[in-house]
C-alpha positions as CSV (number, residue, x, y, z in Angstrom):
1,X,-10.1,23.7,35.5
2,X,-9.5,20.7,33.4
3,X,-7.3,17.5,34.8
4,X,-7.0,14.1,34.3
5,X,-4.8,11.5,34.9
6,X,-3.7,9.8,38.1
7,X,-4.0,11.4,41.9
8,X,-1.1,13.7,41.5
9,X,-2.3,15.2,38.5
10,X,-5.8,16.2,40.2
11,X,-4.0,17.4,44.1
12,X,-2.2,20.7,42.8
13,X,-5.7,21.8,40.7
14,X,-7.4,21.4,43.6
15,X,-4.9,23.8,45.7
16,X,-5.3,26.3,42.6
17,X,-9.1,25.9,43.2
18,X,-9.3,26.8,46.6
19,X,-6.7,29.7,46.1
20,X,-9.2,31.3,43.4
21,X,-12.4,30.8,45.4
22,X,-10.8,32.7,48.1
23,X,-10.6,35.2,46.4
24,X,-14.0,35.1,45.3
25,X,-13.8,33.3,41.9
26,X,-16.8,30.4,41.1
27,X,-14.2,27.1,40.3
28,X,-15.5,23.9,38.6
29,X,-12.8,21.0,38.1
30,X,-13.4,18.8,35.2
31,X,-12.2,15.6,35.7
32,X,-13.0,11.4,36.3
33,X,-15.5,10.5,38.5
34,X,-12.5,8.7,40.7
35,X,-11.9,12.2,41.9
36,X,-15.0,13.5,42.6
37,X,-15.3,12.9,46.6
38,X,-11.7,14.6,46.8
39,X,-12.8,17.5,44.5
40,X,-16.2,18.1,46.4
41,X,-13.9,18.2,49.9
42,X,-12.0,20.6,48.8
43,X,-15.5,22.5,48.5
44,X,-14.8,22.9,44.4
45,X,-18.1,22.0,42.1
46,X,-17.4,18.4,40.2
47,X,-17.7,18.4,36.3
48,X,-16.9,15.2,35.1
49,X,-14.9,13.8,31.7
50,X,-15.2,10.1,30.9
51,X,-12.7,7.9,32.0
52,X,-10.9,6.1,34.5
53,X,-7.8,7.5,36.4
54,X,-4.6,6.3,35.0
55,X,-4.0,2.9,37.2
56,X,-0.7,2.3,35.6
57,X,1.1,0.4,38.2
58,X,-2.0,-2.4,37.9
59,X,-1.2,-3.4,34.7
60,X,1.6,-6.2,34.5
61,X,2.9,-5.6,31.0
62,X,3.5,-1.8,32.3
63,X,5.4,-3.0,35.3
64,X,7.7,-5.3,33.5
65,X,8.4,-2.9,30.9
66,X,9.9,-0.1,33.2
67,X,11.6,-2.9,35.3
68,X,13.4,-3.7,31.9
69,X,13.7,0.1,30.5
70,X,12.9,3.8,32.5
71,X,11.7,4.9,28.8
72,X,8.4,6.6,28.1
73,X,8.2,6.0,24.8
74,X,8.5,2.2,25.3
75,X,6.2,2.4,28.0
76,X,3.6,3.7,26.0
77,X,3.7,1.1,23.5
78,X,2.5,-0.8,26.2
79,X,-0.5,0.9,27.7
80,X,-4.2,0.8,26.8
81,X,-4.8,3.8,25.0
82,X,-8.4,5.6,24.4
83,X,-9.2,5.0,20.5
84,X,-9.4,8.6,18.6
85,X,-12.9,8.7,19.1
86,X,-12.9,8.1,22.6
87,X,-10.5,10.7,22.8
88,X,-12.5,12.7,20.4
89,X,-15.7,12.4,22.8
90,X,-13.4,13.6,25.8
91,X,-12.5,16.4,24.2
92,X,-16.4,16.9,23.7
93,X,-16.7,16.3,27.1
94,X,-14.5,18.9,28.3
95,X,-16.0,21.4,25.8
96,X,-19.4,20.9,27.2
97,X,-17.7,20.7,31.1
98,X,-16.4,24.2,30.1
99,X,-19.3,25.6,29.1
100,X,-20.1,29.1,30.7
101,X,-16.0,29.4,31.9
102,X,-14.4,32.7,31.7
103,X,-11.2,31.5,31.4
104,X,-10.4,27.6,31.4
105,X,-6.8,26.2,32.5
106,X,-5.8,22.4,31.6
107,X,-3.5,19.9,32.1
108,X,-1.5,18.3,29.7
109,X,-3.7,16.0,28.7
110,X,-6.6,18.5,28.3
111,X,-4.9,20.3,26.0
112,X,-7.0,19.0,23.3
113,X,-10.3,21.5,24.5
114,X,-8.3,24.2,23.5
115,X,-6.8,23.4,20.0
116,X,-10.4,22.0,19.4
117,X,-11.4,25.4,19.3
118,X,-12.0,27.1,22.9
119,X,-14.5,29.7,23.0
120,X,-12.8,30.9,26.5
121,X,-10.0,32.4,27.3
122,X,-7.3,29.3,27.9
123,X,-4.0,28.6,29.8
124,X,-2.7,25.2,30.5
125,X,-0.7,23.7,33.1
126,X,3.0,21.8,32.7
127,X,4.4,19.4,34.9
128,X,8.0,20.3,33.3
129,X,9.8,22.7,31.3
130,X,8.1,22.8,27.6
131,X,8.7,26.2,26.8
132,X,11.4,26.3,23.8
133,X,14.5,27.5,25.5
134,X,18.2,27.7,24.3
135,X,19.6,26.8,28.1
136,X,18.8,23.5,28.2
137,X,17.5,20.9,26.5
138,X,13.5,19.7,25.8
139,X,12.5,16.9,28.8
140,X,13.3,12.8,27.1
141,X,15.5,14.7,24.7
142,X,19.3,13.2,23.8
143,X,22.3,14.8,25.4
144,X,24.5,15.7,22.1
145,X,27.2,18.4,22.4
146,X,25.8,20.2,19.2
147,X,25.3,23.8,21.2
148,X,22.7,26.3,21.5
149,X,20.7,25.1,18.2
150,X,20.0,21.7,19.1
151,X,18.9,22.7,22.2
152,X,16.4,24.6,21.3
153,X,15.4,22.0,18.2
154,X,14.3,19.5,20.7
155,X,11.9,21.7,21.7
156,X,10.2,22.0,18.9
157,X,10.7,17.9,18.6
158,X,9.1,17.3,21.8
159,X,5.9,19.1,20.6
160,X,5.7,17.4,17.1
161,X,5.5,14.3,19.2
162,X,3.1,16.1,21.7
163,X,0.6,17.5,18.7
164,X,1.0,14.1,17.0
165,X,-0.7,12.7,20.1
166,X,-3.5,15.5,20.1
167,X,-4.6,16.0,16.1
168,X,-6.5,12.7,14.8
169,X,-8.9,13.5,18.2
170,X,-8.6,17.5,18.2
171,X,-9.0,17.7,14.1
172,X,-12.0,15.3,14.4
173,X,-14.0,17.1,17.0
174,X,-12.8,19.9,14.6
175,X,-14.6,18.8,11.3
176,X,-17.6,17.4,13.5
177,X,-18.3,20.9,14.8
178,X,-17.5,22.7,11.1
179,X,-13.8,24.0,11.8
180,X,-11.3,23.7,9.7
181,X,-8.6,21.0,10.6
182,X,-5.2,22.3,11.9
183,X,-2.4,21.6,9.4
184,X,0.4,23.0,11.4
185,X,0.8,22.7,15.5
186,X,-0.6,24.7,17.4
187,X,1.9,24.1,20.1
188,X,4.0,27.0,19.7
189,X,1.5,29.0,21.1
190,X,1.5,28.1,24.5
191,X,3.2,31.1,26.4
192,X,2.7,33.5,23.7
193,X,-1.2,33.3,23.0
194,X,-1.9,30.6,25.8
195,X,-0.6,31.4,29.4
196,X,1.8,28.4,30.7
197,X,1.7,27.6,34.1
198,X,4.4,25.5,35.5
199,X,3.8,24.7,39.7
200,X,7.1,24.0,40.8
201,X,9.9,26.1,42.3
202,X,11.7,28.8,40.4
203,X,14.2,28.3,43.4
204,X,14.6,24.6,42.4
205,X,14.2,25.6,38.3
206,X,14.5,29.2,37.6
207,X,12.8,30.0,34.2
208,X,15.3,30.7,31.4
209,X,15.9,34.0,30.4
210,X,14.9,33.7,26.7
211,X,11.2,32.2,27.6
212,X,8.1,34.6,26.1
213,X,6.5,36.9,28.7
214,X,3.5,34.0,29.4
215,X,5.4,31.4,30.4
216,X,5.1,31.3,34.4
217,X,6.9,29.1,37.1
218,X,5.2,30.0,40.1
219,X,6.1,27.7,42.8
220,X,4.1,24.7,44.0
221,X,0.6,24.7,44.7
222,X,-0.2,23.3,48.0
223,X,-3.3,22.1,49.7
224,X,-2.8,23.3,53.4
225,X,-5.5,20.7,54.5
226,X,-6.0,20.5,58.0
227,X,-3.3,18.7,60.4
228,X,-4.0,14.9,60.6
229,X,-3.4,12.9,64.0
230,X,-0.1,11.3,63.1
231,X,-0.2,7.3,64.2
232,X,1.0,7.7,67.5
233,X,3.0,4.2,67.2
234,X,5.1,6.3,64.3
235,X,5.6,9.4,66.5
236,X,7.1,7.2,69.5
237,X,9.4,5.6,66.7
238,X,10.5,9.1,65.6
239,X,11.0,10.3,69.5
240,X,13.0,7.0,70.4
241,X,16.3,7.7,68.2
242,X,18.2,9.5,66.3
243,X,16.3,10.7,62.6
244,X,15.4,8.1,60.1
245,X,15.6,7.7,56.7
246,X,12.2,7.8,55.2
247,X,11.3,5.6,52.1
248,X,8.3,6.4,50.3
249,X,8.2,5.5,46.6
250,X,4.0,6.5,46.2
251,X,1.9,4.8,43.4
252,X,5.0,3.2,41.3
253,X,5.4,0.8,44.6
254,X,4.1,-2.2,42.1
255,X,7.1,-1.4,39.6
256,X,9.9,-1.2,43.0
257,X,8.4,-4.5,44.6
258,X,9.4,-5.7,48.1
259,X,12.9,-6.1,46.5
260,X,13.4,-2.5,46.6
261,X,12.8,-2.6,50.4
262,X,15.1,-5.1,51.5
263,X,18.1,-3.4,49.3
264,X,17.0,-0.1,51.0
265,X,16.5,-1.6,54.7
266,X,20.1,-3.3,54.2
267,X,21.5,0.3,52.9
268,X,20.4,2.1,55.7
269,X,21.2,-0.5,58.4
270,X,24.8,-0.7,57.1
271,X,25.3,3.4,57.6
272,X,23.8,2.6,61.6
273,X,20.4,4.0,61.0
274,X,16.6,3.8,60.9
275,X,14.2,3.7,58.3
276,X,10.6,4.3,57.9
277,X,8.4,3.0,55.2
278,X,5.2,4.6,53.8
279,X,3.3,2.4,51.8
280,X,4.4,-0.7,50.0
281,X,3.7,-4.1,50.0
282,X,2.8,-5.6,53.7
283,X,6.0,-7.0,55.4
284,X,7.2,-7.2,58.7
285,X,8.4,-4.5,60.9
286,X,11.4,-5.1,63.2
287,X,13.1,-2.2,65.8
288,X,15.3,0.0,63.3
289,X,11.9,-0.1,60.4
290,X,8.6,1.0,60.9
291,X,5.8,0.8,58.2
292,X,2.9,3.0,57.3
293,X,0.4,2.6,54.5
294,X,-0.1,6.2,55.0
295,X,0.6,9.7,56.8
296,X,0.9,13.4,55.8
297,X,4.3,13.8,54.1
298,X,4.3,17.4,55.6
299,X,4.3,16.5,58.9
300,X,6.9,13.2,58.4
301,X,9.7,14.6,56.1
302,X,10.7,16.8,58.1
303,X,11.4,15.0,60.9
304,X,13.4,12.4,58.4
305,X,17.3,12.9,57.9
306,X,17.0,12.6,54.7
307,X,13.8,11.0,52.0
308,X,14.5,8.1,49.4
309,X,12.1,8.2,46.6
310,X,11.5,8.0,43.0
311,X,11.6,11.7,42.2
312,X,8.2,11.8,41.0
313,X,6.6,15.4,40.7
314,X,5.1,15.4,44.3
315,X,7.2,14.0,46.1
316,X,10.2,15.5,44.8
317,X,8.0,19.0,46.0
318,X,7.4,17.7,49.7
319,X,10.8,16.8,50.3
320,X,12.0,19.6,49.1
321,X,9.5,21.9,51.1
322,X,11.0,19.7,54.1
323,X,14.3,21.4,53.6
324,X,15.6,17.9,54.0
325,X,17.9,15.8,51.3
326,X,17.2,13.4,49.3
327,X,18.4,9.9,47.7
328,X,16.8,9.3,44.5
329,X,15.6,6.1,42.6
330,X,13.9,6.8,39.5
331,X,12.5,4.1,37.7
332,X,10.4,6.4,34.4
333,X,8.5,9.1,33.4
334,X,9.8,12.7,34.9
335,X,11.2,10.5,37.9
336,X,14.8,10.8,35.9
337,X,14.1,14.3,35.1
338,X,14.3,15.4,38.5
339,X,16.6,13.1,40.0
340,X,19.4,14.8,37.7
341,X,18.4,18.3,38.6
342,X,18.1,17.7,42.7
343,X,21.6,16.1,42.3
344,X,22.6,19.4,39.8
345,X,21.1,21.4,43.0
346,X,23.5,19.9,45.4
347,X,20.9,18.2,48.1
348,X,21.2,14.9,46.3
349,X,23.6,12.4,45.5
350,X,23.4,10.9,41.9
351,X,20.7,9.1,41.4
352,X,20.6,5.5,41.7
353,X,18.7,4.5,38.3
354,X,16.0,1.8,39.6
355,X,17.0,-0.8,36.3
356,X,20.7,-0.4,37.5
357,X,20.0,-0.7,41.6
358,X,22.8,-2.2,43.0
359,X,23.0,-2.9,47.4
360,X,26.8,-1.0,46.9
361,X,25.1,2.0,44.6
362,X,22.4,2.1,47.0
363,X,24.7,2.3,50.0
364,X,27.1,4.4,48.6
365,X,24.2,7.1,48.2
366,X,22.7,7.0,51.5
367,X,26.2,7.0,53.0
368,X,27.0,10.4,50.7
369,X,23.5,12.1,51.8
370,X,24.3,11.5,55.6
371,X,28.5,11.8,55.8
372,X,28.8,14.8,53.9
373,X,27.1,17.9,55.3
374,X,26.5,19.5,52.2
375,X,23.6,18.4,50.9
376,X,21.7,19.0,54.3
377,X,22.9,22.7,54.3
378,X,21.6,22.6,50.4
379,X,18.5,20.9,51.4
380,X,18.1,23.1,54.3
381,X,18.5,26.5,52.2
382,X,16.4,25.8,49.3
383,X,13.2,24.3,51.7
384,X,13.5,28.1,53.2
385,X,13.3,29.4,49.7
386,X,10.4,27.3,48.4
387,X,8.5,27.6,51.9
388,X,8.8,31.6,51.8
389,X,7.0,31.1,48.1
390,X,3.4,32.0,47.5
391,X,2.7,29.9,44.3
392,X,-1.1,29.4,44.5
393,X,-1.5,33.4,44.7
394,X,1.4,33.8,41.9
395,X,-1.1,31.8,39.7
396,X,-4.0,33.0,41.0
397,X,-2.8,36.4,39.7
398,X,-1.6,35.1,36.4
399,X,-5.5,33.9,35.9
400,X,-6.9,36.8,36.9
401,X,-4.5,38.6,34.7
402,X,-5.3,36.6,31.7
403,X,-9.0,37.2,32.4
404,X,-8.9,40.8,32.7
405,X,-7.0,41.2,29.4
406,X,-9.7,38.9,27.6
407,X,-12.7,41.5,28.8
């Protein structure tokens, strides 16, 4: 297995890993040396690819662009990017790292090893819907009311601009080893040729009707790791009143700033609650907040009345595995994405877009999660639904599949 990028993009690989050597399957992960402790104590073998782990919250021209603008593509203008060749040695890197494989899976960003020219069986991995589809539209794509056919058009836009990434790396790894270079994307073959494997919930985001017979939601992959001590400070808190609100905004903290807290503290005072805070800048407590650097979401959100957060990938999966609802303040990347569909769902309010936070928007959202039933009873359902899912073994035999038909 191939992944690089920032902590969440290594945790669910890592679940998949442990799934498959269960069962008796040999599973190397491929990725920075940043990861490496976490990969050996999850009792997986440690390849590495050059690189650091994306720090993008540590970089001030990052931070202030999001502050100004949730867009990716004017993010990305901003961040250090590898140079083609350092990209091109990565991809190197991986080939060597996947030496010996009989069947290699990837990330998004390891996509390159296999349009480079895999000599194993490959699948790759999607954080979102990529899959050409005529129900609804490609991820970052406009919303025009020009039916069916646009729809399905941004698709195929979204991976022009994905391939356009890829080629100058892929197509000179390519020439160096004697191959010819790719004229025409390779994309669409991913879920036709190429297994996709997408680890969130079909019960949060079925798949659409019209996608090819590879293309796979399988539900999260979760790393049951062993129960944690919880900060016995925190569980007195929890036991001395009624449920909190819990606000844990992860890795884009830098972006949110103490600002964020104080708007959020002063929402969730005004509704007559409590509030806890993982992670974040240091501040002072007081008797309605209580702050944590860290503690095992699985254990916390559920004992939360409902989670504030930035809809990111992960935590968007632990609050809904908590069967508990959600206010949402996405600030970029796939945060937006999945703010819109838990509100779609019913076991959010609309989001509350971090560049237009307002103390009224953010009250009015925490007062909508916790005066109107419904999204509890939503929340509550669809936890049931993506608790009772066995995603790691879905994969696992969607692998094992792939293999057998490569023999």
């Amino acid at each position: 297995m191939q992944t690089f990028g920032t902590r969440g993009d290594v945790h669910p690989f890592l679940a998949l890993g442990i799934g498959l050597r269960r069962r008796g399957h040999e599973v190397s992960v491929a990725t920075s040396t940043d990861f490496k402790a976490m990969v050996e104590l999850a009792g997986l073998e440690f390849r590495e690819i050059p690189g650091k782990a994306a720090d993008h919250f540590s970089d001030p021209d990052v931070i202030r662009s999001i502050r100004k603008s949730a867009s990716s593509l004017r993010t990305a203008l901003v961040m250090k990017r590898p140079t083609t060749e350092e990209f091109a040695h990565s991809v190197e890197r991986m080939q060597e790292a996947a030496e010996g494989a009989d069947f290699v899976l990837t990330s998004m960003i390891c996509r390159g090893y296999g349009f480079a020219g895999a000599t194993a069986p490959w699948g790759t991995v999607n954080w979102w819907p990529m899959t050409p589809t005529r129900e609804f539209r490609a991820y970052k794509t406009p919303d025009l009311p020009l039916g069916a056919a646009y729809t399905r058009f941004t698709h195929a836009m979204s991976a022009q601009l994905e391939w356009a990434v890829h080629r100058p790396a892929v197509n000179k790894v390519r020439t160096r080893q004697g191959l010819p270079p790719l004229k025409k994307s390779p994309m669409g073959t991913l879920g036709v040729e190429h297994p996709v494997l997408y680890p969130y919930s079909p019960a949060f985001l079925p798949p659409p009707a019209d996608w090819p017979a590879r293309a796979h939601v399988t539900g999260y992959w979760v790393w049951e790791r062993p129960e944690q001590e919880p900060p016995a400070r925190l569980a007195d808190f929890l036991d001395s009143g009624s449920r909190p609100l819990v606000l844990a905004l992860g890795s884009a903290w830098p972006v949110y700033g103490e600002q964020t807290f104080h708007a959020v503290r002063d929402a969730v005072r005004h509704a007559g609650r409590r509030l806890v805070v993982v992670g974040g800048p240091e501040g002072t407590a007081s008797d309605d907040v209580f702050r944590v650097q860290e503690v095992d979401y699985g254990w916390l959100f559920p004992k939360a009345a409902a989670v504030i957060h930035g809809a990111a990938f992960g935590t968007t999966a632990d609050t809904l595995r908590a069967g508990v609802p959600h206010v949402t303040v996405p600030c970029w990347a796939d945060g937006p994405y999945w703010a819109a569909r838990l509100a779609g769902i019913g076991v959010a309010p609309a989001p509350v877009p971090f560049q237009r936070m307002t103390a009224e928007r953010l009250r009015q959202a925490v007062a909508a999660v916790l005066d109107d039933p419904r999204p509890a009873e939503r929340a509550t359902l669809i936890g049931e639904r993506v608790r009772a899912e066995r995603g790691v073994d879905t994969a696992c035999d969607v692998i094992e599949t792939a293999v057998a038909a490569a023999v």
